[in-house]
C-alpha positions in Angstrom: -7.9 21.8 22.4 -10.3 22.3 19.6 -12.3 19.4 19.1 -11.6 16.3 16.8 -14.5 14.8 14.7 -14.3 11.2 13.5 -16.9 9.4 11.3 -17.0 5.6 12.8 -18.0 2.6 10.4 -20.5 1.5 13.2 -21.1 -1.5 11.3 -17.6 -2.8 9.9 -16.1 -5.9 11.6 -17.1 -9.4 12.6 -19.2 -7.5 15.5 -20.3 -4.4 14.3 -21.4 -1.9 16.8 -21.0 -4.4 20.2 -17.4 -3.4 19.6 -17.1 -0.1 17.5 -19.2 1.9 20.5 -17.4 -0.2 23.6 -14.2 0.9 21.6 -15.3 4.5 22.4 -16.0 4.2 25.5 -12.9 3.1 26.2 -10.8 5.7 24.6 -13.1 8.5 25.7 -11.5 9.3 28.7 -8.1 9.8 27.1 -9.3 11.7 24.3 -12.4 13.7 26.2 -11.8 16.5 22.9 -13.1 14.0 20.3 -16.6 13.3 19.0 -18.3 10.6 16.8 -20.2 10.7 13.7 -21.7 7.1 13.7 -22.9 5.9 10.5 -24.7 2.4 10.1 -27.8 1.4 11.7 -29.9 3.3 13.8 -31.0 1.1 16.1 -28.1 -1.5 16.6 -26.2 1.6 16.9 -28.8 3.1 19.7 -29.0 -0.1 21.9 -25.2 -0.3 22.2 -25.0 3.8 23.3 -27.3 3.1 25.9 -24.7 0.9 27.8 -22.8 4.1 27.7 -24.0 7.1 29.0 -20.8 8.8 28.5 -21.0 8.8 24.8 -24.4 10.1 24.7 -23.2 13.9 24.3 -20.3 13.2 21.8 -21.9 11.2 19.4 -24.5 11.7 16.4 -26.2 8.8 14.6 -26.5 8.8 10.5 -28.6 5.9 9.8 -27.5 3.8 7.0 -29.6 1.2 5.1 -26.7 -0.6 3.5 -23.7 -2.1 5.0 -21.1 -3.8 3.2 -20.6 -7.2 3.5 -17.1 -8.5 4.9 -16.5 -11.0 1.9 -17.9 -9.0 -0.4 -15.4 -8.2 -3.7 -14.2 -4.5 -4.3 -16.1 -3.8 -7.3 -19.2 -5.1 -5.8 -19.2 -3.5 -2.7 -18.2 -0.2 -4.8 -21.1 -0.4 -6.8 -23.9 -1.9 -4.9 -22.3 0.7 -1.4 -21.9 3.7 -3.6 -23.3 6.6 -2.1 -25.8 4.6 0.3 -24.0 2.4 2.5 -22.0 3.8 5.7 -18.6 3.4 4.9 -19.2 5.6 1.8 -20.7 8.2 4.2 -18.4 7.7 7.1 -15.0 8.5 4.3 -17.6 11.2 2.4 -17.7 12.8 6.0 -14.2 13.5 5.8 -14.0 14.5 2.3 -17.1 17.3 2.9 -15.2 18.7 6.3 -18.0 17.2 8.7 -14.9 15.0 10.1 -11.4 14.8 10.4 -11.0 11.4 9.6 -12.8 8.0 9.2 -12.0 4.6 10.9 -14.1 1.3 10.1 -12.9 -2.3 10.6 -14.9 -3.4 7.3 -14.0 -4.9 4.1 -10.0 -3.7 3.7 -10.6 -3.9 0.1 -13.8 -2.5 -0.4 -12.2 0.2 2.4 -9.3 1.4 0.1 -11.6 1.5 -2.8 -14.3 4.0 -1.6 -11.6 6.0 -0.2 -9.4 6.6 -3.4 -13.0 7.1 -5.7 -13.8 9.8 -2.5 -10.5 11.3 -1.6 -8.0 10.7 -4.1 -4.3 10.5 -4.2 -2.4 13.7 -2.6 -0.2 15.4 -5.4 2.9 13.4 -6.3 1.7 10.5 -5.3 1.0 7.1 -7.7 -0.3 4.6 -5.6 -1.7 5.3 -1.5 -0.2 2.6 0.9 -1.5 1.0 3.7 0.8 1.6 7.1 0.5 -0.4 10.4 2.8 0.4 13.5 4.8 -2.9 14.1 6.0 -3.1 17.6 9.8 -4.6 18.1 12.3 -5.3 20.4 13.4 -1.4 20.9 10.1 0.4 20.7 7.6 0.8 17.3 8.3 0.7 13.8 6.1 2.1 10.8 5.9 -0.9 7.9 4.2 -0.2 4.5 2.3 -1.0 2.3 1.0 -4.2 4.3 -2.0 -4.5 1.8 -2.7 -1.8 -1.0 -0.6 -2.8 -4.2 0.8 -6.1 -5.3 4.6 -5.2 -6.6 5.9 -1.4 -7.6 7.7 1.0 -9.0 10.7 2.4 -8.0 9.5 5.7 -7.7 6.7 4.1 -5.6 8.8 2.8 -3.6 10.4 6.2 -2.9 7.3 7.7 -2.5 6.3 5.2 0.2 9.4 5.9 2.1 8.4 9.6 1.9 4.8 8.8 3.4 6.1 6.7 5.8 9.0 9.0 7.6 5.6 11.5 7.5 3.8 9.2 9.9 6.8 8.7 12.2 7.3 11.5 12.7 3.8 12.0 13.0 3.4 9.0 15.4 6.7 9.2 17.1 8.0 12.5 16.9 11.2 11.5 14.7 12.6 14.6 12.7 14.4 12.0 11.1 13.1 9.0 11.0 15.8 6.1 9.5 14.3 4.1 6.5 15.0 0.3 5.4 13.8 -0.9 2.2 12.9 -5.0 3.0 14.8 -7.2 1.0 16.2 -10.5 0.9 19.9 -9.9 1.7 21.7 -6.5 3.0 24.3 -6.8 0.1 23.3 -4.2 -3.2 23.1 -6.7 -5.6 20.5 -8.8 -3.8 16.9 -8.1 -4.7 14.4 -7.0 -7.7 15.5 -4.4 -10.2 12.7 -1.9 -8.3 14.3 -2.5 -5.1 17.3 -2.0 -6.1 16.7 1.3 -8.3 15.0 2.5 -5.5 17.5 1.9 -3.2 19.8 4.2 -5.5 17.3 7.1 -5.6 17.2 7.0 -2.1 20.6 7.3 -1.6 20.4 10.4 -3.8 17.2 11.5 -1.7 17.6 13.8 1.7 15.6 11.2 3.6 17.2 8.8 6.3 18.0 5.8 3.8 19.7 3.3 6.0 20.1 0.5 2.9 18.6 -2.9 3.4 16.6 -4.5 5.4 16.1 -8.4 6.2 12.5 -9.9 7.4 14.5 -10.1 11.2 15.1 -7.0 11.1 11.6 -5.6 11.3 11.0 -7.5 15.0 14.6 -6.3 15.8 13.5 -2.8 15.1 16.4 -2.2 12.7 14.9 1.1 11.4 12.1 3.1 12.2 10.4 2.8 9.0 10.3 -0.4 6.6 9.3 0.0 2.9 7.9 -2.8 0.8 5.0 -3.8 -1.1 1.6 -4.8 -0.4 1.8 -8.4 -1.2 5.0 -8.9 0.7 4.3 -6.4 3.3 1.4 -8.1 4.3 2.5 -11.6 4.0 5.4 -10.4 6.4 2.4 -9.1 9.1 0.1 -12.0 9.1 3.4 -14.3 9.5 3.7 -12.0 12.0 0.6 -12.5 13.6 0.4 -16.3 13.5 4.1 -16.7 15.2 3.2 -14.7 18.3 -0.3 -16.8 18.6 1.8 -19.9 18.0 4.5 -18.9 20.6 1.5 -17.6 22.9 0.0 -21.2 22.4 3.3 -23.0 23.1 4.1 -20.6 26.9 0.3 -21.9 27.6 1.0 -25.6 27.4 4.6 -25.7 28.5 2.8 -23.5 31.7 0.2 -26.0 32.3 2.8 -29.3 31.8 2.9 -30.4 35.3 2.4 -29.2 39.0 6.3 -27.4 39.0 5.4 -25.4 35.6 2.1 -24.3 37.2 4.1 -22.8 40.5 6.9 -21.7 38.4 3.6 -19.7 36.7 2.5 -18.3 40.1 5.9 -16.9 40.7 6.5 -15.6 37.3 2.9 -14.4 36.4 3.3 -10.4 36.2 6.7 -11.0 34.1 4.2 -13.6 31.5 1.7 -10.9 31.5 3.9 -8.0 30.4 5.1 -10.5 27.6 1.2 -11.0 26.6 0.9 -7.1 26.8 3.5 -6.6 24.5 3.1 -9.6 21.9 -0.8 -8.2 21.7 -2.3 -7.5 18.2 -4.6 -5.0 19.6 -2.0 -3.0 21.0 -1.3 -2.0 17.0 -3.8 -2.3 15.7 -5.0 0.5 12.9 -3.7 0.2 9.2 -3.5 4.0 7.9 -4.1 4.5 4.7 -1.2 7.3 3.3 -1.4 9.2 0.0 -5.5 10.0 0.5 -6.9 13.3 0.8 -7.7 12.8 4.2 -7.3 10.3 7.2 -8.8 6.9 6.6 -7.3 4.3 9.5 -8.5 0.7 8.9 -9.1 -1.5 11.8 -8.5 -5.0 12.2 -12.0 -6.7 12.0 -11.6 -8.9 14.4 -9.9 -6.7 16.9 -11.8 -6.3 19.9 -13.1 -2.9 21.9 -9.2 -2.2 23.2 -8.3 -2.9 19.6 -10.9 -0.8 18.0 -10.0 1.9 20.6 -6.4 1.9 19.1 -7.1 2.6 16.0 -9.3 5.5 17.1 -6.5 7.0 18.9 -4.0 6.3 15.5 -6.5 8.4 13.9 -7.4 10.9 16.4 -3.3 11.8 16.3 -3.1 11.8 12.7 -5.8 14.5 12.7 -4.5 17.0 15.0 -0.8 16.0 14.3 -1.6 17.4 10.2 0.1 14.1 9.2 -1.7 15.1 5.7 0.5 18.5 5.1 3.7 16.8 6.7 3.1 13.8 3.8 2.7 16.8 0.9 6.2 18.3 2.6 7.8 15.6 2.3 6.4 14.4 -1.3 7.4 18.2 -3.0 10.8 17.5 -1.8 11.2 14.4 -3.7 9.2 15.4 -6.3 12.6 16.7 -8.2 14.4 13.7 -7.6 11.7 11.6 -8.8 11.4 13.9 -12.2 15.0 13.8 -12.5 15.3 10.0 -12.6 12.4 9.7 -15.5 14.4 12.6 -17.6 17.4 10.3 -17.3 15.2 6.7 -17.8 14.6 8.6 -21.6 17.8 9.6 -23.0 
């Protein structure tokens, strides 16, 4: 296998490169064919490589001067990081071929702006969305956008379910991936006049439109791709998120109750830590940005060095999975349907 560049944030995150380079180490051995372009701050970045001989032959340092601040607002960081800081550079990699694709756990918003100025949209395509892999009672499911757009079109909404039976099949190997659009009843007259119009046009579409979906229905794993918008999408993950902390939080004290619980623990401990495995946010962790001219994957800044290594893997498969030519595939294909609708919207 040929081998797969990525351009790292080294800087993005609440710990910068004490978890970007221990990420790498970690998926290194099960992707030995990728290398690193590290961009951030030479020696921060140096000191951490040193702890890991491994990477010394598969990674090149660009040193950066600027990094972008975690809190810092879109526009500002756009401005003040244009050009300079290394989350320009790492996405500029990929848009000048010297990478395949970019991952940083830095500023989301700051993220998604650099990356459309850089990259812009792929044909056909309004808005780019951000995708996460939500894991549920029968396997994985692909949710967008979890973060990009507040509200949409109808025809966004189509175009989202286009980019997002891309990834899964992509990411899963689904020819045909089914697609929900999330909602707050199954029945056809529930929902916003966008849902609902694009609930029609996918009917009319030759993707895997399996109607409605309820918030349950995500967790139950009710389709393998689940369309929304950003504002709802990722109110949906970080409710998510809290509940399986919470319900984490509540197995630990009902555990530790008395003397019984604590045996009842001893005996029951491998079956407790599969359920941790599995309830995990690391273990999903990498947001992909869709409808970019290249692969930008957005990791969780808090995630830790499994967690970071995750989204490195998301966005080593994307690379050499050309999730970018399945996406225009699927996008020309609904392109007529899409034109249709607006010829019919003006008479």
């Amino acid at each position: 296998m040929s081998k797969t560049v990525i351009a790292i944030d080294a800087m993005g995150g609440d710990f910068g490169p004490a978890v970007t380079i221990d990420g790498l180490a970690r998926i290194h051995k099960a992707r030995p064919h990728a290398s690193y372009l590290l961009f951030g701050n030479e020696d921060r970045i140096s000191a951490e490589l040193h702890k890991h001989k491994a990477l010394s032959d598969i990674c090149t340092i660009i040193h950066c001067d600027v990094d972008v601040p975690m809190d810092a607002k879109p526009s500002v960081a756009l401005r003040q990081g244009r050009k300079i800081s290394g989350m320009w550079k790492a996405i500029q990699a990929v848009k000048e071929g010297e990478a395949q694709a970019c991952v940083s756990a830095g500023n989301t918003g700051a993220l998604m702006a650099m990356s459309k100025v850089i990259l812009r949209t792929q044909p056909g395509i309004e808005r780019p969305a951000i995708a996460c892999i939500w894991p549920t009672v029968r396997g994985e499911s692909v949710v967008l956008d979890v973060g990009a757009n507040i509200g949409g079109t109808a025809a966004q909404y189509v175009q989202f379910a286009a980019m997002g039976a891309a990834y899964a099949r992509t990411v899963f190997g689904l020819k045909k991936p089914d697609i929900g659009l999330l909602n707050i009843g199954t029945e056809e007259m529930k929902g916003t006049d966008e849902v609902k119009e694009a609930a029609e046009l996918l009917e009319r579409s030759e993707l895997n439109f399996k109607g409605f979906v309820e918030g349950d229905g995500i967790g139950r794993g009710d389709v393998d791709v689940v369309v929304t918008d950003g504002f709802t999408g990722n109110i949906a993950l970080k409710t998510a998120e809290g509940t399986a902390r919470q319900m984490a939080e509540y197995l630990r004290q009902a555990m530790g109750s008395s003397l019984m619980t604590k045996i009842g623990y001893l005996f029951a401990k491998s079956g407790f830590d599969a359920l941790r495995e599995r309830m995990d946010p690391n273990a999903a962790n990498g947001g992909m940005f869709l409808g970019l001219n290249g692969v930008v994957v957005k990791s969780h800044g808090g995630a830790d060095a499994d967690g970071f290594a995750t989204a490195v893997e998301v966005a080593i498969e994307a690379a050499d999975a050309d999730m970018l030519g399945e996406i225009s595939r699927r996008i020309e294909k609904i392109q007529t349907l899409l034109d249709d609708a607006w010829a019919e919207s003006l008479d």
